[in-house]
C-alpha positions as CSV (number, residue, x, y, z in Angstrom):
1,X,-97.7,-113.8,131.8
2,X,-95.2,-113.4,129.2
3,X,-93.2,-110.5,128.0
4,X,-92.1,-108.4,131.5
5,X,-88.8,-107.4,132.2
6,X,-88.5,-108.4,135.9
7,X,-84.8,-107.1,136.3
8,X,-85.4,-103.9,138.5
9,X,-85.1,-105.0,141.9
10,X,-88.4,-105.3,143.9
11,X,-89.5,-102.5,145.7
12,X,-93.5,-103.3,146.8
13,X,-92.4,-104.6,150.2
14,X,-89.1,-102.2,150.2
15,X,-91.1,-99.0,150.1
16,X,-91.6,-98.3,153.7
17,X,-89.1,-96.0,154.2
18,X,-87.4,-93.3,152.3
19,X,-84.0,-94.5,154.2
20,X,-81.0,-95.6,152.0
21,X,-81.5,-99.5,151.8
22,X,-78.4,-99.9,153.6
23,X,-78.9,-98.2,156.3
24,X,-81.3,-99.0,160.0
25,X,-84.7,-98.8,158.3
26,X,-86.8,-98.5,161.5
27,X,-89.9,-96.0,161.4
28,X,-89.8,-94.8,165.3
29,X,-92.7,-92.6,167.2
30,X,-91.6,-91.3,170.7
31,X,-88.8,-92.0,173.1
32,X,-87.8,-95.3,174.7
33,X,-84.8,-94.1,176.9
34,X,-86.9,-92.3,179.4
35,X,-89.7,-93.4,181.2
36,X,-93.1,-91.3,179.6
37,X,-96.2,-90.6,180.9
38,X,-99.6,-92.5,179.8
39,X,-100.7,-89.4,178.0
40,X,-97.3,-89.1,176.5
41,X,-97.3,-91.8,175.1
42,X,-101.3,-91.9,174.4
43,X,-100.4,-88.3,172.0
44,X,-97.6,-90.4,170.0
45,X,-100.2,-93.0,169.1
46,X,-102.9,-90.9,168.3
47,X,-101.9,-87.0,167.9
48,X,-98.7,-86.7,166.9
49,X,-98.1,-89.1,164.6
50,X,-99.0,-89.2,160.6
51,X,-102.6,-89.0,159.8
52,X,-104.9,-91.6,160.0
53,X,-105.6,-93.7,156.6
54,X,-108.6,-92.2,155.9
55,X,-108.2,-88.8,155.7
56,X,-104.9,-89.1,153.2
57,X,-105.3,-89.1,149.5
58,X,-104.6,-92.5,147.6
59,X,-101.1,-93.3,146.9
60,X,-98.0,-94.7,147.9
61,X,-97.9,-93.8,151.0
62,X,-101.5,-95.0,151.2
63,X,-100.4,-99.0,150.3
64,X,-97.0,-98.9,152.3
65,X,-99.4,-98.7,155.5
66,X,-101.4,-101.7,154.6
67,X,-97.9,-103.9,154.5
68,X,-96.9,-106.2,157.6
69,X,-94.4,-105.4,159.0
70,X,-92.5,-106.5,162.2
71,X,-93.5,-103.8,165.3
72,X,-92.2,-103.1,168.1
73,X,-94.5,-101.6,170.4
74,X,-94.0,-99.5,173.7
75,X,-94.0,-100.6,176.8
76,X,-97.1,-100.6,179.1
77,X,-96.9,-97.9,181.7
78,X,-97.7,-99.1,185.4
79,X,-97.4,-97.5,188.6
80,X,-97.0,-99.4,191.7
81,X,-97.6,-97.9,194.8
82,X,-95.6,-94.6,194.6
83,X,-93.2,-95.6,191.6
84,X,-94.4,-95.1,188.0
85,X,-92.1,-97.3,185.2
86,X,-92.6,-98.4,181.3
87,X,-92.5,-102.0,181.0
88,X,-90.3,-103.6,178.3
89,X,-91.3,-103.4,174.8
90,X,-93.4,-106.0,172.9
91,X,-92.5,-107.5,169.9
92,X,-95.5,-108.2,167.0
93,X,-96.5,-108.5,163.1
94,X,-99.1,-106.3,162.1
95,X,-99.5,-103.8,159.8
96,X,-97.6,-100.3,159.1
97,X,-101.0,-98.0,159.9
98,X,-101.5,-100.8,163.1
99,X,-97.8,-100.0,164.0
100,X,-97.9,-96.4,163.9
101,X,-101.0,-95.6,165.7
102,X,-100.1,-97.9,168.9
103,X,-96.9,-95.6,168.6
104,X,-94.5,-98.9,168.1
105,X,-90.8,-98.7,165.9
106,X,-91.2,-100.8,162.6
107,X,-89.1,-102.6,160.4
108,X,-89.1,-102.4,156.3
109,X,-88.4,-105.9,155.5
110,X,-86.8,-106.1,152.6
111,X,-84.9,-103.0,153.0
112,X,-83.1,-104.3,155.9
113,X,-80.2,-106.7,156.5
114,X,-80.9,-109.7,159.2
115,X,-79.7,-107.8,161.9
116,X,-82.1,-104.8,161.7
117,X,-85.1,-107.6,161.7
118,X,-83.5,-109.6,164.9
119,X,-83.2,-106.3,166.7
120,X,-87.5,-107.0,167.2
121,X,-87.3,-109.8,168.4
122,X,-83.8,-111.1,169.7
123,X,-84.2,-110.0,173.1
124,X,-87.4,-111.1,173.3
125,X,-86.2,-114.7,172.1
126,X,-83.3,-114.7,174.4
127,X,-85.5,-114.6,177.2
128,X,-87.4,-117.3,176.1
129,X,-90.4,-116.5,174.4
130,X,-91.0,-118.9,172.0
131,X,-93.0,-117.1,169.5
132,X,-90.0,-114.6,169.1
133,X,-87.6,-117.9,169.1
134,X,-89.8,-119.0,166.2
135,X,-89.7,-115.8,163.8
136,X,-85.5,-115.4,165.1
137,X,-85.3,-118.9,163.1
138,X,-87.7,-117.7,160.6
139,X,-85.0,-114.5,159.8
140,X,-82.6,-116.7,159.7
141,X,-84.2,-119.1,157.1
142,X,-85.0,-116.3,154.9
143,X,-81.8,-114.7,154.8
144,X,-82.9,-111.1,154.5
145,X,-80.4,-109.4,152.7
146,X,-78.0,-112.7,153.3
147,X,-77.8,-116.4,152.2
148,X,-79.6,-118.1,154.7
149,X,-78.2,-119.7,157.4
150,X,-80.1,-122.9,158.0
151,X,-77.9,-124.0,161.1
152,X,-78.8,-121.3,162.8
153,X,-82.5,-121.0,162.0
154,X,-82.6,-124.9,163.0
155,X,-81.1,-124.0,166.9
156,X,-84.1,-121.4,167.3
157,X,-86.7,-123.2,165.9
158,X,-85.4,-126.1,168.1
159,X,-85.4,-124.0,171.2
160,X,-89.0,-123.1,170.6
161,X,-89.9,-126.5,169.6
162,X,-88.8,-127.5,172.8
163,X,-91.6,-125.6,174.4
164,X,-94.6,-127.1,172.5
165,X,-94.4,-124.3,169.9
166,X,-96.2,-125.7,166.8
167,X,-95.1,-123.4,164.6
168,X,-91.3,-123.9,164.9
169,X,-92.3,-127.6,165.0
170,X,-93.7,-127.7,161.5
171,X,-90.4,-125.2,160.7
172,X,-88.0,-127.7,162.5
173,X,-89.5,-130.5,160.9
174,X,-88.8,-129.1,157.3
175,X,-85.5,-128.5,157.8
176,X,-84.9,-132.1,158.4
177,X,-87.1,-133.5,155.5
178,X,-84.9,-131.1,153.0
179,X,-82.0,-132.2,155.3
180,X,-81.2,-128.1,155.2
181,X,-78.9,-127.1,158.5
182,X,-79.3,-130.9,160.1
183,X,-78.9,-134.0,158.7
184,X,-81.7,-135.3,155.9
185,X,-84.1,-137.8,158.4
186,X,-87.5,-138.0,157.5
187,X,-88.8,-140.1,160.3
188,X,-88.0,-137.2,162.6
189,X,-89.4,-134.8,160.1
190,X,-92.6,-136.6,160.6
191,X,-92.2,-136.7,164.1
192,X,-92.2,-132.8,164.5
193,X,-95.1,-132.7,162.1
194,X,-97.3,-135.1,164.2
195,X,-96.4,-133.2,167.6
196,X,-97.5,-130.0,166.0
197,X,-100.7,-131.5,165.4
198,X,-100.8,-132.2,169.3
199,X,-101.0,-135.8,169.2
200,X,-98.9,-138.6,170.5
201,X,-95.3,-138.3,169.9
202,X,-94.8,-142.0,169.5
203,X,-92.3,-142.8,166.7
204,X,-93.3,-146.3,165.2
205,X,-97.5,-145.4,165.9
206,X,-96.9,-142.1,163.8
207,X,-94.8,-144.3,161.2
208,X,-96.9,-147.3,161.1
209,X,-99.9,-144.3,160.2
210,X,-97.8,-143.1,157.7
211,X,-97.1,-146.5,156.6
212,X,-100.6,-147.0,155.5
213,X,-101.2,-144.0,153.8
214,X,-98.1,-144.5,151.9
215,X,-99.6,-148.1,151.2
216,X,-103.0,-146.7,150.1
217,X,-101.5,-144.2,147.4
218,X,-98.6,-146.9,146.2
219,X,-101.5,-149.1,145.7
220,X,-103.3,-146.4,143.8
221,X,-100.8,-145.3,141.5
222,X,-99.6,-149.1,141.0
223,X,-103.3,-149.2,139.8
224,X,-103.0,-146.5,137.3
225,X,-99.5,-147.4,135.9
226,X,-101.3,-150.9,135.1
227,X,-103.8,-149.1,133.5
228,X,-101.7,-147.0,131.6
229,X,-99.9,-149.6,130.7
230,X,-102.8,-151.5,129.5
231,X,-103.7,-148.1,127.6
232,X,-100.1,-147.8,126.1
233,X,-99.8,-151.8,124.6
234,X,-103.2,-151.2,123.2
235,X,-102.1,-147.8,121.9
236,X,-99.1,-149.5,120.3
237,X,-100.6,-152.3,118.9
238,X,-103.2,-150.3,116.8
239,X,-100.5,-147.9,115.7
240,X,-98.4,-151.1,114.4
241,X,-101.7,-152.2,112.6
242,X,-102.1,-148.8,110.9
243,X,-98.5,-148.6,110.1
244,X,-98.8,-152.5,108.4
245,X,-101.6,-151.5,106.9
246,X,-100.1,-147.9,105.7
247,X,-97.2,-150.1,103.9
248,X,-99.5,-152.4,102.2
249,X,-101.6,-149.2,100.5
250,X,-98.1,-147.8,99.9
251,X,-97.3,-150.7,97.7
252,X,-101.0,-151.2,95.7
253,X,-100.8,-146.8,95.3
254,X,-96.9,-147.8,93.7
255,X,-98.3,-150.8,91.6
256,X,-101.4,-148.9,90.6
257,X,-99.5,-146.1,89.2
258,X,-96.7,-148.8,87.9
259,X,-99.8,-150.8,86.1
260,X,-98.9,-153.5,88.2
261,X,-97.4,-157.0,86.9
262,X,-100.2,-158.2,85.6
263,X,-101.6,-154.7,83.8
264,X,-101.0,-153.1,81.0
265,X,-101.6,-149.4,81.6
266,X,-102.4,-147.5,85.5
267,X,-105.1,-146.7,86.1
268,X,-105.2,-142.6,86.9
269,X,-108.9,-143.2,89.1
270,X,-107.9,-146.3,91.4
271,X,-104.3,-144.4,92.1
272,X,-105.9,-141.3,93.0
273,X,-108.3,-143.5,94.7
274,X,-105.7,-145.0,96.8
275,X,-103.3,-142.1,97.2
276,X,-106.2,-140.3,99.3
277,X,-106.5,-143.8,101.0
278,X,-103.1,-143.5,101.9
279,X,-103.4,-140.0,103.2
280,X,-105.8,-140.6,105.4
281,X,-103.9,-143.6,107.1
282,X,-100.9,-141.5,107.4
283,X,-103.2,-139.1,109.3
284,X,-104.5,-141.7,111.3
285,X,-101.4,-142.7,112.4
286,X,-99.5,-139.6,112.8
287,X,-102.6,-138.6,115.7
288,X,-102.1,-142.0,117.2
289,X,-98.7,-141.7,117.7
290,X,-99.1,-138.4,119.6
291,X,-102.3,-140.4,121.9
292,X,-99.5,-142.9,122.3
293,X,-96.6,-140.6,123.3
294,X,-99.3,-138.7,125.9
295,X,-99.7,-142.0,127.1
296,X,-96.5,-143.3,127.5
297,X,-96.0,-139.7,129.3
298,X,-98.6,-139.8,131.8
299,X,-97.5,-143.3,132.5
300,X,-93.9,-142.1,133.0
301,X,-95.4,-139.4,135.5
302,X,-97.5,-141.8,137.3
303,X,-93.9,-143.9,137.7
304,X,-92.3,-141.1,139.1
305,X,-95.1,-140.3,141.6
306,X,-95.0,-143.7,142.8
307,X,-91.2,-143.6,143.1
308,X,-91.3,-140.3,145.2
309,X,-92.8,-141.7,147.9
310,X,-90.7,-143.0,151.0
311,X,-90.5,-146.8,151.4
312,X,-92.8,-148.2,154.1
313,X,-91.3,-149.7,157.3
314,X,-92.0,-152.8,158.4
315,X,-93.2,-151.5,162.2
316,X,-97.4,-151.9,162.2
317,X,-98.4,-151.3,165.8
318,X,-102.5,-150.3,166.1
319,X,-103.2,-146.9,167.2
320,X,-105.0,-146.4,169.8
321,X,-108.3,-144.0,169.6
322,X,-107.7,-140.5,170.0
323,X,-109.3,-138.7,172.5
324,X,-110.8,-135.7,170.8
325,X,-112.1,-132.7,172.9
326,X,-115.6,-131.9,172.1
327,X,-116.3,-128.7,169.6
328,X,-117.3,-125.2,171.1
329,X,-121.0,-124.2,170.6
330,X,-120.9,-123.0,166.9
331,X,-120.6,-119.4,165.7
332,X,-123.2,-117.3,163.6
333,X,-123.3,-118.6,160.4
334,X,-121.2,-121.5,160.8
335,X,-122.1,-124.5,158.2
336,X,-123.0,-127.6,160.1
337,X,-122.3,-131.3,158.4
338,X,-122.7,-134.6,159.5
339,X,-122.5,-133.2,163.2
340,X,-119.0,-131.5,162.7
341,X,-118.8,-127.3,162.7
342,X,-116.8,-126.3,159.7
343,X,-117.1,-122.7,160.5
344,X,-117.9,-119.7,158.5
345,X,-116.7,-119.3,154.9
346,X,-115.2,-116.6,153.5
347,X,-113.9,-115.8,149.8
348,X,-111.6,-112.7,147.9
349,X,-112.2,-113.6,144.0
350,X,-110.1,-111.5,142.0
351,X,-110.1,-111.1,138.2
352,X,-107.8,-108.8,136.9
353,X,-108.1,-108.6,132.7
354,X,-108.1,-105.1,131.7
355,X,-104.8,-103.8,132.2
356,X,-103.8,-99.9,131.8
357,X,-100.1,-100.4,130.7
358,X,-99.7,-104.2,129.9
359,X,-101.2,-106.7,127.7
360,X,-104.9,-107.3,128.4
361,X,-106.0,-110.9,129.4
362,X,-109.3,-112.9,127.7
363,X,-110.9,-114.9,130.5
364,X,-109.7,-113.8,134.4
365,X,-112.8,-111.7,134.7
366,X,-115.4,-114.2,133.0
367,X,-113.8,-116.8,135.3
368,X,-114.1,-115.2,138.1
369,X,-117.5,-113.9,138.0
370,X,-118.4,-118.0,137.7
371,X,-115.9,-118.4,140.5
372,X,-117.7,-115.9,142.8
373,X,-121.5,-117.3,141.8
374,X,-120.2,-120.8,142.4
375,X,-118.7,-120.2,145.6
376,X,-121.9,-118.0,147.2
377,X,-125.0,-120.0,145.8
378,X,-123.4,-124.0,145.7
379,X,-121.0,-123.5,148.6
380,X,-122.4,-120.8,150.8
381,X,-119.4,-118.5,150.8
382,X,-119.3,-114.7,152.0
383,X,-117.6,-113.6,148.9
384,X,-115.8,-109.9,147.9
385,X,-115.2,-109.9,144.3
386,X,-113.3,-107.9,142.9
387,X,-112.8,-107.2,139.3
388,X,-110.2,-105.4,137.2
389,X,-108.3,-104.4,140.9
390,X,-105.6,-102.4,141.7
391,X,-102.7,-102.2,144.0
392,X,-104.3,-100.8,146.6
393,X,-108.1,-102.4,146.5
394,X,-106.0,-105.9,146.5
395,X,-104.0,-104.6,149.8
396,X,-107.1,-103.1,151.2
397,X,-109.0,-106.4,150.5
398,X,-106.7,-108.7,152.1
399,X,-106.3,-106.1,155.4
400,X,-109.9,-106.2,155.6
401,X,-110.0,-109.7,156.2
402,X,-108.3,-109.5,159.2
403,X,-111.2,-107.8,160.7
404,X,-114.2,-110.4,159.5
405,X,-112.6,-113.8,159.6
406,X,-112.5,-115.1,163.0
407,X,-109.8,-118.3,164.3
408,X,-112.5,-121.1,163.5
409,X,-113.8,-120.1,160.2
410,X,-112.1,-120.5,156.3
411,X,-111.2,-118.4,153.8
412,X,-110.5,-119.0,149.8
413,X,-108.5,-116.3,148.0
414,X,-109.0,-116.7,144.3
415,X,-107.0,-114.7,142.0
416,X,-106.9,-114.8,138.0
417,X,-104.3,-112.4,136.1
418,X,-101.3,-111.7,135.1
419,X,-98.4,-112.7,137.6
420,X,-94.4,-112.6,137.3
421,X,-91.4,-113.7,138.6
422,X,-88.3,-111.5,139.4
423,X,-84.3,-112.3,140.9
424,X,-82.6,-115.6,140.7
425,X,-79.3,-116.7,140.1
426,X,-78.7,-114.3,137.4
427,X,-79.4,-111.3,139.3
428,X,-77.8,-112.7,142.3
429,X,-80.5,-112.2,144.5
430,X,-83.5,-115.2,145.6
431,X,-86.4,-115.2,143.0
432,X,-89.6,-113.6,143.9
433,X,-93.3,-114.5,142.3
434,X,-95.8,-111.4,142.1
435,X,-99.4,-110.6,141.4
436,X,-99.8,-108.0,139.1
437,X,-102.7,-105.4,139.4
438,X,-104.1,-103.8,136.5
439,X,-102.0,-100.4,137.8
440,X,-98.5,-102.6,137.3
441,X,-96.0,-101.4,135.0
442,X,-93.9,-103.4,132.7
443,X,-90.7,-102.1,133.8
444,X,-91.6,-100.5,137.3
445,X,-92.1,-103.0,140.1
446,X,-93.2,-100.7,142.4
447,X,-97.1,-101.8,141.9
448,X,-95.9,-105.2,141.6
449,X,-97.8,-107.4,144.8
450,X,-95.3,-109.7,146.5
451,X,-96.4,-113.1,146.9
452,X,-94.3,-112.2,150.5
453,X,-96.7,-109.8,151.3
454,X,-99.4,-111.7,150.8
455,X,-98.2,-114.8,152.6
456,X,-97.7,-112.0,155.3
457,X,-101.1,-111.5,155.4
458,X,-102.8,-114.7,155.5
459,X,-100.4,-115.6,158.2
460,X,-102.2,-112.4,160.1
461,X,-105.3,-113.2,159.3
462,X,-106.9,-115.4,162.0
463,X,-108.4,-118.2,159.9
464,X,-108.5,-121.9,160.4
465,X,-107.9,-122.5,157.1
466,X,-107.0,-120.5,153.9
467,X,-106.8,-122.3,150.7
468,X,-105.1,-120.0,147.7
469,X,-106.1,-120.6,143.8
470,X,-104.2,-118.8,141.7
471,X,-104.8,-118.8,137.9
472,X,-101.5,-116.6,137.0
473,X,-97.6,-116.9,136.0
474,X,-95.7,-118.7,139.1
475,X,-98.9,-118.6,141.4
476,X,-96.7,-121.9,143.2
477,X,-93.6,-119.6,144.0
478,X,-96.2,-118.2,147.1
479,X,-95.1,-121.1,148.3
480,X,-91.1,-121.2,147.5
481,X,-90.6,-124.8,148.7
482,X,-92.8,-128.4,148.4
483,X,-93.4,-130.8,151.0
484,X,-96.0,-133.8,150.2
485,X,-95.4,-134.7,153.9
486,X,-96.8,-131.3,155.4
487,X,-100.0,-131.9,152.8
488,X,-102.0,-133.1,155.3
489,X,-103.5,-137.2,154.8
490,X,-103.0,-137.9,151.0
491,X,-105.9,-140.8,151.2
492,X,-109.2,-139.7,149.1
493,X,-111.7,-141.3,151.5
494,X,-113.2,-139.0,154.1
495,X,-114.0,-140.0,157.5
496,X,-115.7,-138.1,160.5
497,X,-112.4,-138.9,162.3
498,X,-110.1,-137.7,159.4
499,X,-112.3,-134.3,158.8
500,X,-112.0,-133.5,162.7
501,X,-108.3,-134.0,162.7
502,X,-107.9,-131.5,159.5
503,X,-110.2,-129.3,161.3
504,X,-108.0,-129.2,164.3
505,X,-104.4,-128.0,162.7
506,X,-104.1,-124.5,161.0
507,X,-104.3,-124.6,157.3
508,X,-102.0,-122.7,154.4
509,X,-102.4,-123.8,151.3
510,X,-101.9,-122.7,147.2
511,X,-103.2,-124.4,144.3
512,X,-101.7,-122.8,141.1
513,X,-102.3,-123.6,137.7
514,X,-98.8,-124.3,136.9
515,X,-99.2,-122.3,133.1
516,X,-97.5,-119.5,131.6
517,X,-100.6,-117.7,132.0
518,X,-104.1,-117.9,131.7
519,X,-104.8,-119.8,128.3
520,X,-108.6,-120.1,127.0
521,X,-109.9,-123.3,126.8
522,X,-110.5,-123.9,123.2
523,X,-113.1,-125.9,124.0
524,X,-115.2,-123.7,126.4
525,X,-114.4,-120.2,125.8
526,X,-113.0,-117.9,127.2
527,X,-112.4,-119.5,130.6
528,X,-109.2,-121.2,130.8
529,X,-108.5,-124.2,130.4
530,X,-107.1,-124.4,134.6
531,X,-110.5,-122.4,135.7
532,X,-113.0,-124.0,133.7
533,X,-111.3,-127.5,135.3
534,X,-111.9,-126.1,139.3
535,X,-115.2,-125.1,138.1
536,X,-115.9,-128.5,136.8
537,X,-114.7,-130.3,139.6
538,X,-116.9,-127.6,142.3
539,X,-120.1,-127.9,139.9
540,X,-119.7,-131.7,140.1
541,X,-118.7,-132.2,143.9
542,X,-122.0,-133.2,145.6
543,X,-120.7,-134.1,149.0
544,X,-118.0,-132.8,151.5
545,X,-114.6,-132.6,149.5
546,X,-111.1,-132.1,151.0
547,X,-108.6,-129.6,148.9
548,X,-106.1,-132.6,147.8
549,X,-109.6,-134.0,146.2
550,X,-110.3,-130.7,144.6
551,X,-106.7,-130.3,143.3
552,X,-106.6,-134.1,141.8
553,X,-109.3,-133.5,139.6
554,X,-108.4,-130.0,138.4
555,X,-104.9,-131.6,137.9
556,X,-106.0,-134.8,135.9
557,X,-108.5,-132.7,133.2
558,X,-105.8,-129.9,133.1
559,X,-102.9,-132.5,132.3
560,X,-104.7,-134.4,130.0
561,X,-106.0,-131.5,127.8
562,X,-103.3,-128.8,128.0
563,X,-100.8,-128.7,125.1
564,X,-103.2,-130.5,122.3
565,X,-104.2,-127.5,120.9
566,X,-100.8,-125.7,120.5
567,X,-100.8,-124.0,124.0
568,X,-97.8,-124.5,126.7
569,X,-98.5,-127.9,128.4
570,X,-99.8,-127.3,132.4
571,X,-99.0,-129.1,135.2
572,X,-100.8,-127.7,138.0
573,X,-99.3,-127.9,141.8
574,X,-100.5,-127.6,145.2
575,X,-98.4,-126.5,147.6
576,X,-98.2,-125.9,151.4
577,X,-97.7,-122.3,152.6
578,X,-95.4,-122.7,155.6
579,X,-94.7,-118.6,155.8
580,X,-98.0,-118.1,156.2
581,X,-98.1,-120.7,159.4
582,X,-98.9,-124.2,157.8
583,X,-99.5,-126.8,160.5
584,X,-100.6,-129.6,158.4
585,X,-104.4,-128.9,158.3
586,X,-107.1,-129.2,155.6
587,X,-109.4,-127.2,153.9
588,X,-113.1,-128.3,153.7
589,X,-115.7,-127.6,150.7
590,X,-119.4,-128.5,151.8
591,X,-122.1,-127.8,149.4
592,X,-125.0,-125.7,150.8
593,X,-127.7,-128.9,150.0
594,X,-125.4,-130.6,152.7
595,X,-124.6,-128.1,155.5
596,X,-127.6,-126.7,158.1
597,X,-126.6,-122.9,159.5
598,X,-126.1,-122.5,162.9
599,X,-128.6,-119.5,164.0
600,X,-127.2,-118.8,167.4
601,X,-125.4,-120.1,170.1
């Protein structure tokens, strides 16, 4: 989306507290000094606290309890033998309404400094709990009212790392591949990654794996630059034919309106003749010079691909076979392929076009209503669709999914609509991509959705894997940093081995569109031209297809037809969402003519 002024400061996730932003923001219900009764503190949770969700009119107040925020709940009380006591508070993310009813203190997130977030979970950490270790690194990574302090965040996250914690394993292992707070080492990077996958931690095995991947896709793109290549020298040599043949009708069209040497006077048909000859060459080779310069492009892209990727070593040691531990019975409703449990499938397909206060869009709705049929009949998705959504139906939505989606199944979020950007370097403060609901304001961002807050979510919400499309303005910036190395395998073959071991690490993943907003295709309206290119590839995919599949050939047809018609050029991206708990996993598509449905267990 064009056109918004993003310089207010944010306020969606900030809006927890009426507090002065500098101040504690913690939301507290009850006593911790003393030590309370059960009923006391059974009263705080339930009683004497705000009223429950329900009963409250829609507002505000209403969406601020569907953020997540970081709790801190009361201690348990026990009673042993004559004594009664309150055991030490727990630390945990879930949402505001979660928080207050089990009578726990909260923190507004953005509203607060560092310290008022590590006074959750510091002691917690300090006594060596790894999870709290983790999200102490995590607040120090993110800054939170700060610059971040990477040094710091990589001592946690090594601590907890230390203790098997996959999480701050994937963390740790970022910080080494962008070299932020340690020294830049990618073979230790990769290291981290593999242990969080809970496989062997063998340096020169992992490497040699990696070494063949990296093979397979230099091999690839050395493939395609030939190709192109081939494609530009052709390309070139018809344009030099044109242009020779452009100056030799140039020269008759000056001799036929001359007369010529040999003539007496012109002659007005043949130079008219040949003048429209001449225009049409000069047509012909003004649109092969811009298939040429798209060529030459795409070939320089392909280059710089292939010159991204890390050089191979020269270590090749066999791996040995994994020993995979066999699947639990399947759920109700999982899909069954090939002998491997996928899980249940889940979908939120959101098409926002008719906006009340800002520009309306031409093709988020129609492409999502083709979104949602695809997904239910060809994929067998349990879909939610909503069209033209607010603030609060999108908070609401994504809550609600904490409830249904259980720790083995998946879960696509689509979204369509216009999206922003805010902060930066001008303002000073770390730039922050949003969703806008058709209730967002121009210059207000107070119904502005956080791509935070939604990375908040889906790292709450229990599913194996959640895969993100997002057909909006800076969909990617859900994801503020790019790894290719956290992407999971980057071959396009699929194998029962290499499905089982993307089944078996947690999965947090966007694939944006990369545009300025949702163009129409001019070929296919409305949908756009990013929209119509995923349904494409999901119409066409007859067999078991892994994301980084899905995303190449949305990529390729986006690339190759964005920017002819006048439009801004697209360049979609797919990204790994490491807020949200990334651990290097894969998400699955499986057509319905392929799956079976287990029936019981």
């Amino acid at each position: 989306m064009t056109g918004i002024d993003a310089r207010e400061r944010p306020v969606n996730s900030a809006s927890l507290s009426d507090t002065n932003p500098s101040a504690l923001s913690i939301q507290r219900c009850g006593l911790w000094s003393t030590i309370l009764a059960a009923a006391v503190l059974a009263g705080c949770a339930s009683g004497g606290g705000e009223p429950r969700l329900e009963s409250r009119d829609r507002g505000s107040a209403e969406v601020e309890d569907l953020y997540v925020v970081d709790c801190l709940l009361p201690g348990q009380v026990r009673r042993v033998g004559g004594m009664t006591y309150l055991t030490p508070r727990r630390p945990t993310r879930t949402t505001v309404q979660d928080c207050r009813i089990r009578g726990g203190e909260y923190v507004a997130y953005d509203r607060a400094d560092y310290r008022t977030a590590l006074n959750v979970w510091l002691e917690r950490a300090e006594g060596g709990d790894a999870e709290a270790q983790n999200y102490v690194g995590e607040i120090f990574e993110k800054g939170l009212g700060r610059d971040p302090d990477y040094v710091s965040a990589a001592t946690w996250y090594r601590r907890a790392a230390d203790q098997g914690y996959s999480r701050a394993q994937i963390n740790l292992g970022f910080l080494y591949e962008q070299g932020l707070g340690v020294q830049q080492d990618t073979a230790t990077a990769l290291n981290y990654y593999r242990q969080a996958s809970g496989v062997s931690e063998d340096d020169l095995v992992f490497r040699s794996e990696m070494d063949g991947e990296i093979a397979e896709l230099r091999a690839q793109l050395d493939a395609q630059i030939a190709q192109a290549d081939q494609q530009v020298n052709t390309l070139q040599q018809q344009l030099q034919r044109l242009v020779d043949e452009r100056d030799a009708m140039q020269r008759r069209v000056e001799e036929a309106e001359s007369g010529g040497d040999d003539a007496g006077a012109a002659d007005p048909e043949e130079s008219e003749r040949l003048s429209t000859e001449l225009a049409g060459a000069r047509l012909q080779i003004e649109t092969l010079e811009q298939l040429f310069q798209r060529a030459r492009d795409e070939r320089d892209e392909l280059a710089q691909q292939l010159s991204e990727l890390p050089e191979p070593t020269e270590e090749t040691i066999a791996e040995a076979e994994e020993d995979r531990p066999a699947l639990e019975r399947p759920e109700i409703g999982a899909a069954i392929a090939g002998g491997i449990d996928f899980g249940r499938y889940y979908a939120l397909v959101i098409g926002n076009q008719e906006y009340q206060y800002l520009d309306d869009l031409e093709s988020p709705l129609t492409d999502a209503e083709r979104v949602h049929r695809l997904l239910e009949e060809r994929y067998g998705f349990n879909v939610t669709f909503l069209p033209n959504a607010d603030q609060y139906q999108i908070m609401n939505a994504l809550n609600d999914l904490h409830d249904r989606v259980g720790p083995r199944d998946n879960l696509l979020v689509y979204y369509a609509g216009h999206g922003n950007m805010s902060g930066g370097r001008e303002s000073g403060s770390r730039q922050r991509g949003y969703w806008l609901p058709v209730d967002a304001e121009a210059e207000r961002l107070v119904r502005w959705i956080n791509n935070a807050v939604i990375s908040d979510h889906l790292d709450r919400i229990r599913a194996r894997s959640i895969l993100v499309v997002a057909d909006s303005l800076y969909g990617s910036t859900m994801a503020a940093e790019s790894s290719a190395l956290l992407l999971g395998s980057g071959q396009s073959a699929l194998t029962e081995d290499s499905i089982r071991a993307g089944l078996d690490r947690r999965s947090r993943i966007v694939i944006s569109s990369g545009g300025e907003r949702p163009v129409p295709d001019s070929v296919d309206r409305p949908h756009s031209l990013f929209s119509r290119s995923l349904i494409d590839a999901l119409e066409e995919n007859d067999g078991v297809m892994r994301e980084n599949m899905l995303f190449a050939r949305v990529a390729v047809n986006v690339r190759r037809r964005s920017g002819g018609d006048g439009s801004p050029p697209q360049t979609p991206e797919m990204r790994p969402i490491r807020a949200a708990g990334h651990e290097g996993g894969d998400f699955y598509f499986v057509p319905v003519s392929d799956q079976r449905t287990a029936v019981g267990r």
